[in-house]
N, C-alpha and C positions, 0 to 999 in steps of 0.2 A: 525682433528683440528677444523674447522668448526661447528663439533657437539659439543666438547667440548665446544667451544667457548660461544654457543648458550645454551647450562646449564650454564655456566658462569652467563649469562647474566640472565637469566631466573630465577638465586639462590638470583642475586642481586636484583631482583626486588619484592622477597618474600617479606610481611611486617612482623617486629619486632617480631608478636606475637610468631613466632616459633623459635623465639631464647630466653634459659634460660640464665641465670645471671654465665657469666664463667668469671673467674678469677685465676691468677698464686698467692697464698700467699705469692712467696719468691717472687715479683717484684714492685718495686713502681709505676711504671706506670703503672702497671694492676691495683693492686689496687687504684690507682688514676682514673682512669676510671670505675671501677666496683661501689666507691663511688658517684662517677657522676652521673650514673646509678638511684642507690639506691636513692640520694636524691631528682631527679626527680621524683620519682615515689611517695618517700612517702608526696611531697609536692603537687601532686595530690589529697590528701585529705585535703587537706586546702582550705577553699572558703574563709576565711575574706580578700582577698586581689580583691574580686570581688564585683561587684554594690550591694549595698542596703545587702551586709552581715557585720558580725560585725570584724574587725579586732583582729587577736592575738588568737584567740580562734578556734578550730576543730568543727566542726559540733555536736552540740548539745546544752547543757544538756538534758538526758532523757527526757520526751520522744521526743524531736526533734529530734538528732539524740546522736548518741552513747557516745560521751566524753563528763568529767566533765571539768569543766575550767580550774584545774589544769594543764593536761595532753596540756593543750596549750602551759604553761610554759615550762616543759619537751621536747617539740616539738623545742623548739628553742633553749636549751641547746643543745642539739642535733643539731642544725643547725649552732650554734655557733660554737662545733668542728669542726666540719666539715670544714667551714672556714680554722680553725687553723691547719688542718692537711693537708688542699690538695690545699690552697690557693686560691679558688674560690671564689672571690666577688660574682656571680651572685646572690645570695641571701640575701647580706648585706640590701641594702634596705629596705625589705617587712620585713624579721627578727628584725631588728630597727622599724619599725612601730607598729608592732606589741609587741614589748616590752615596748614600751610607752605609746601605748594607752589602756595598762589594769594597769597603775599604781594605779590609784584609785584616782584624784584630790581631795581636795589639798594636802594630807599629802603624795601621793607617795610615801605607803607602799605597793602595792597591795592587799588593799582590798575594792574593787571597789565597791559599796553598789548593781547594779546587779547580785550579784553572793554568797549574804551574807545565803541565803537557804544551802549550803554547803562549805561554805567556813571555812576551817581545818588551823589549825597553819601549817599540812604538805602541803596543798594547798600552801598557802601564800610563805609557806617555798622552793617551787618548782621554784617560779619565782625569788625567791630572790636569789638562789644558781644560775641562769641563768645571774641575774644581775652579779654578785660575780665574774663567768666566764669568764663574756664580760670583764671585769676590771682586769683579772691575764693574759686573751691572750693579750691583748690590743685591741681589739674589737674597731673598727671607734667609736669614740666619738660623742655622740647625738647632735646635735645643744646649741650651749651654753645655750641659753633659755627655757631648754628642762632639765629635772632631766638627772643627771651622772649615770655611774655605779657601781661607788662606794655608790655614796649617796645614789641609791636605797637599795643595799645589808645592807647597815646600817640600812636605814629607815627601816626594815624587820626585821631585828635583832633587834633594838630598842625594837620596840613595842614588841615582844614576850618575851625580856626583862624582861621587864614592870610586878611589884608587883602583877599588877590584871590579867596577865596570869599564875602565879606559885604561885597558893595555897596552903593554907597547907594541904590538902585530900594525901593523901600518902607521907607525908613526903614532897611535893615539885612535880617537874617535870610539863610541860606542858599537856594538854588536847591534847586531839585530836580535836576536834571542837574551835571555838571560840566563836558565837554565844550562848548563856544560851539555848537559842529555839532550837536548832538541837541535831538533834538525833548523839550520839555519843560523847554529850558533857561531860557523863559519863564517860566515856573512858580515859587512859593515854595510846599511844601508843610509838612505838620504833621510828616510820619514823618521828614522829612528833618533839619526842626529839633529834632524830638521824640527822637530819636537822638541829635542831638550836645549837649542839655540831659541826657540820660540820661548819656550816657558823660563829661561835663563832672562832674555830681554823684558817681558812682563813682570816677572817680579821683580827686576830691579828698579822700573817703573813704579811701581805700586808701592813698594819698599824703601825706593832709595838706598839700598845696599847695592853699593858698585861692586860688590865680589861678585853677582848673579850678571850682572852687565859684562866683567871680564870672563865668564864663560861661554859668556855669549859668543865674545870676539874671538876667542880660541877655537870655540868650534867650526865657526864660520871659516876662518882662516883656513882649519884643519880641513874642511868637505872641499872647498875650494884647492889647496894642495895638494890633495891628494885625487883632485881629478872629478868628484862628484858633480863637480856644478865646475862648468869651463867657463873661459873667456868671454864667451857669446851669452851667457846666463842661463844655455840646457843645465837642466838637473836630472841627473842621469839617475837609474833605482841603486845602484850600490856594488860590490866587490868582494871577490872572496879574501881572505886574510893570507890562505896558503901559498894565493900566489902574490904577496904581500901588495894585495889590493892593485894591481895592476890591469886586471881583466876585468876591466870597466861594463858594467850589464846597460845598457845606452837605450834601454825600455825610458821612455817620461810620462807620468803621471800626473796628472793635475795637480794635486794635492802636495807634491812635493815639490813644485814650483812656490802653489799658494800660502805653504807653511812657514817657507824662504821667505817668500814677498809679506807675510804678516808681523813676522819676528826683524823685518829690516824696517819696516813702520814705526816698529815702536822702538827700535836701536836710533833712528831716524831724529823720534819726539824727543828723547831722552837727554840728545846730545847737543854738543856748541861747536861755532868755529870749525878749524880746519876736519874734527871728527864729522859734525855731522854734514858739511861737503860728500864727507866720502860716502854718507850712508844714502845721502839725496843721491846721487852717482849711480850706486849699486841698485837702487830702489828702485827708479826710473828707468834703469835697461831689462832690470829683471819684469818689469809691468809690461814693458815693450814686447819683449820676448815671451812671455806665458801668452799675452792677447794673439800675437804674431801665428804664435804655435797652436794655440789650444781653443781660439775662437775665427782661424780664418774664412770661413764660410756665416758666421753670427751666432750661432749656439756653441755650446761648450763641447766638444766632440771628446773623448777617451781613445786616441789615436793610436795607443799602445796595443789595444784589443776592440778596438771599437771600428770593426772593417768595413767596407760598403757592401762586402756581399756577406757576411757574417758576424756576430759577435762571440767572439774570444774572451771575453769578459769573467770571473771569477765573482762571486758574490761581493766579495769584499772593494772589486773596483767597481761593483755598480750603483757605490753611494758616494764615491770621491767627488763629480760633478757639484755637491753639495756642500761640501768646504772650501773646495773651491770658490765657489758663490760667497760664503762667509763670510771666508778668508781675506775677500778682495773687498768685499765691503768695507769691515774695520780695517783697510789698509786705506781706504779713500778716508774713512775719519782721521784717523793718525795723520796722516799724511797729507794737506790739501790740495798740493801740486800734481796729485797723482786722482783727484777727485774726476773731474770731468769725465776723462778717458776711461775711467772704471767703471763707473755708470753707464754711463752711455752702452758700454761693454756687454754690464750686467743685462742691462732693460733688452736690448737685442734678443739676448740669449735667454732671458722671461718669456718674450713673446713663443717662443719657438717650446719652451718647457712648456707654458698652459697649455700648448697645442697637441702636447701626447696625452693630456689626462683625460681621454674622453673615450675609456674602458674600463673593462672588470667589470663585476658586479656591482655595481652603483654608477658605474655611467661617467664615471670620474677618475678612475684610479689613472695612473701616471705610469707612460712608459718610459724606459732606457733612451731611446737613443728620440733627439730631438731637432732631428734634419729632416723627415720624412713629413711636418706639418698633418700629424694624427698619430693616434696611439698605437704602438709596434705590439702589443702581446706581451712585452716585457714586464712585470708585475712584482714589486717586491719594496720592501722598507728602506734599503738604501734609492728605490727609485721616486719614493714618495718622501723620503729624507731629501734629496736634493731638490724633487720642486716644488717640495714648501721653502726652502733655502731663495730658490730663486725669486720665490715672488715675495716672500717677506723683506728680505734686503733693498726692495727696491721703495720701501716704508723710510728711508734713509734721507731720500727728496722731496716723503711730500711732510711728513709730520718733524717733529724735534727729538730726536732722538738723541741722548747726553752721548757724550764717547766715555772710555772705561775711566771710573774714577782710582784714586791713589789712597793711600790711608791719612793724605795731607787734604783733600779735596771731599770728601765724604764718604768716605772706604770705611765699611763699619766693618769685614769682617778681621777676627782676631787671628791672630799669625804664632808661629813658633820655629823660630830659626834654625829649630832643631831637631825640628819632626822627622821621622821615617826611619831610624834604628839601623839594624843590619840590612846593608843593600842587597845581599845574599840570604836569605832564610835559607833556601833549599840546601838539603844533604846530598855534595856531591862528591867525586871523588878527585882527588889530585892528581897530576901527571907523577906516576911514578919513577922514582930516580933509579938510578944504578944500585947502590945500596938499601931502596927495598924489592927490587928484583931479586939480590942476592938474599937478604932476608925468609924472601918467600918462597925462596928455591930451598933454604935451608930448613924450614917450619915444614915443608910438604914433604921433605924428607923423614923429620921425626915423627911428623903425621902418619905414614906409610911405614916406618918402622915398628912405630906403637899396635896400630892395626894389624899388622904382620904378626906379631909379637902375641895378642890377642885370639886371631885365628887360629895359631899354633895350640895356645894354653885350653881353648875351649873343645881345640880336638884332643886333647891328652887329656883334659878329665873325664871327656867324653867317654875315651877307651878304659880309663878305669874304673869311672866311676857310675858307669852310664844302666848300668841295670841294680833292679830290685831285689828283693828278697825273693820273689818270684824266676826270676832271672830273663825279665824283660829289658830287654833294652829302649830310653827314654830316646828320642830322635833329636838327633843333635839340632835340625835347624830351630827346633822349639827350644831351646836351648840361648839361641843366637836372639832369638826374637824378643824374647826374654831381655837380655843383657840389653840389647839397645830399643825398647821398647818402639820399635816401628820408624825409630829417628835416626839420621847421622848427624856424629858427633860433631855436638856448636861450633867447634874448631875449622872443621873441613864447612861449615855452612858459611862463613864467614870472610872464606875467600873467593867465592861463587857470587855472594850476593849484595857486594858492591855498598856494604854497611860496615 
């Protein structure tokens, strides 16, 4: 007894590292603790809540360190469930700071002029569905003098709204970029429109303004039309505009299935009669087809980059797995007809996630890929983002979990139909016409004549007047240096620098 006793002792005093991530799926309080776990771990990678770093954001942009800004917003949806599934305050506070201080002053859209190098309609559109979140769980309400969470999800919606984000280059549909200057402004994607069809259907939900419900339907139409999401329910990543969206990029991503199958949920809830037939329709081939596709073996695979003998994977797809998860969750609440099949879906594809957490330094961290039953080496916040997703959502069967409330139903947060100002902040420059070509042809002229003009005069007093009483001659280019004090003329700077 003694000796046992004495390994007792001895097992207790091991540290953490040599325990993996276990957990019962059929138990709430396993899973209540197994999510505790996890969000511990993956809020290890978060420094904005530390001295002299920036809040709401993950370490980086390239090359500082791995994550773009978006993937910040993500990070707190994510922590926002979390919340709602397991009741833990402990990270209400740092979660609310960090969702307020990337709104972007003063229009509190989020699109904060630090971050406008890549800043995406789906960027913007990440924090906004977090906002949108905070507002359907009832998420602690921000200090009254502080933007809502309704008002933000609006202000977000607004602006992508907005005339001058839906052109007419394919018919309509959002960009992918917002910025004229960034690469990819070419581009119309799925996540980008998939995001503002999602957040278009929840606030007409929550609001009961059917003008947010009809953008929905237009958008939907439009990805569909134009070929984004075919017949079969593939959702393909997106199209360039030059070749008026025709050259279909047939890459599929989790997430932009699951963002489709979340935003037809709640089109789904909203509707009556012959509408909502069509939206049970769509909703139930689109559940079919992402399972079909994205769980045929039982776990969630990233088939676009997720190889058998490699990962292809970019940081940003190594946390899609976890919206996905989400995503399909509140679509089995929304939806009940589509409950069974998603679960079941889900819990499969949990077992196979706890099963890569059983590395890194603590004996728990979670890897990427979740078919190989142990943990791959893969290590990172979208990979501990998606398997706390996984096991939290499956908190859905054993405990009571409310589905999103409305502002008819106990929605306390406060809204403004008119939030988010100019959809464009950014100074950009217009496509120039015929007549300021000629314009500019004719100003570079007088520019070049003036200077000519100039040259000429500084050499002629030069020769006059260029010596002393001594009868030194002063050197003309100090002379020059002089007259334009080390500058060129504001005139000629301001056709170069795109101001």
């Amino acid at each position: 007894m003694l000796v046992l006793a004495a390994i007792t002792l001895l097992l207790a005093g091991l540290p953490a590292v040599w325990a993996a991530l276990l957990v019962d799926l059929d138990s709430a309080s396993s899973l209540k603790t197994a999510s505790r776990q996890l969000a511990y771990d993956l809020m290890t990678y978060y420094k904005g809540n530390q001295s002299g770093q920036t809040p709401g954001i993950l370490p980086g942009p390239p090359p500082v360190g791995e994550y773009y800004w978006w993937e910040g917003g993500a990070l707190w949806g994510t922590m926002i469930e979390y919340w709602m599934y397991t009741g833990d305050a402990s990270y209400v506070p740092v979660t609310t700071e960090a969702m307020l201080f990337q709104t972007g002053a003063p229009q509190h859209a989020y699109m904060p002029p630090n971050w406008t190098a890549s800043l995406g309609n789906d960027d913007q559109g990440f924090w906004g569905m977090s906002a949108m979140l905070a507002a359907e769980v009832n998420y602690p309400n921000p200090p009254a003098d502080q933007p809502q969470w309704l008002e933000l999800a609006q202000a977000v919606f607004n602006t992508q709204a907005s005339p001058e984000r839906h052109d007419t280059t394919c018919g309509g549909g959002l960009r992918w970029q917002i910025p004229l200057a960034n690469i990819g402004y070419d581009y119309k994607n799925s996540i980008a429109n998939g995001i503002f069809f999602n957040l278009g259907a929840r606030l007409a939900r929550y609001t009961g303004n059917s003008t947010y419900s009809d953008w929905a339907v237009k958008t939907w139409d439009w990805v569909a039309g134009v070929g984004l999401m075919d017949k079969d329910m593939n959702v393909y990543d997106g199209a360039h505009v030059t070749d008026n969206c025709t050259d279909i990029q047939k890459a599929q991503f989790s997430y932009n299935a699951a963002v489709f199958m979340q935003g037809a949920a709640f089109m789904y809830n909203i509707t009556t009669g012959a509408e909502r037939k069509q939206w049970h329709d769509r909703l139930d081939r689109l559940v079919n087809r992402t399972i079909e596709h994205f769980f045929e073996t039982g776990p969630i695979i990233e088939l676009a980059c997720e190889r058998p003998d490699k990962i292809l994977c970019k940081t940003d797809m190594l946390s899609f797995k976890g919206y996905a998860h989400r995503w399909m969750a509140s679509t089995a609440q929304l939806a009940a007809f589509t409950r069974p099949t998603i679960m079941a879906t889900l819990k499969r594809s949990a077992a196979m996630a706890v099963k890569s957490c059983a590395g890194g330094h603590n004996g728990r961290q979670c890897g990427f890929r979740w078919t190989t039953g142990g943990y791959d080496g893969q290590t990172g916040a979208g990979e501990e983002m998606s398997a706390l997703a996984a096991v939290m959502t499956l908190l859905l069967e054993h405990e009571s979990i409310r589905g999103p409330v409305t502002h008819k139903d106990g929605g306390t947060s406060k809204g403004d139909p008119d939030a988010g100002g100019d959809p464009n902040p950014f100074p950009v420059a217009k496509p120039m016409t015929t007549g300021d070509r000629v314009g500019a042809w004719i100003l570079t002229v007088l520019v070049l004549g003036l200077f000519m003009s100039l040259l000429v005069w500084i050499s002629t007093e030069a020769g006059e007047n260029g010596r002393t009483a001594y009868g030194s001659a002063v050197p003309a280019p100090a002379r020059k240096r002089n007259l334009f004090k080390g500058r060129i003329p504001a005139v000629v700077v301001s056709q170069f620098s795109g101001k």
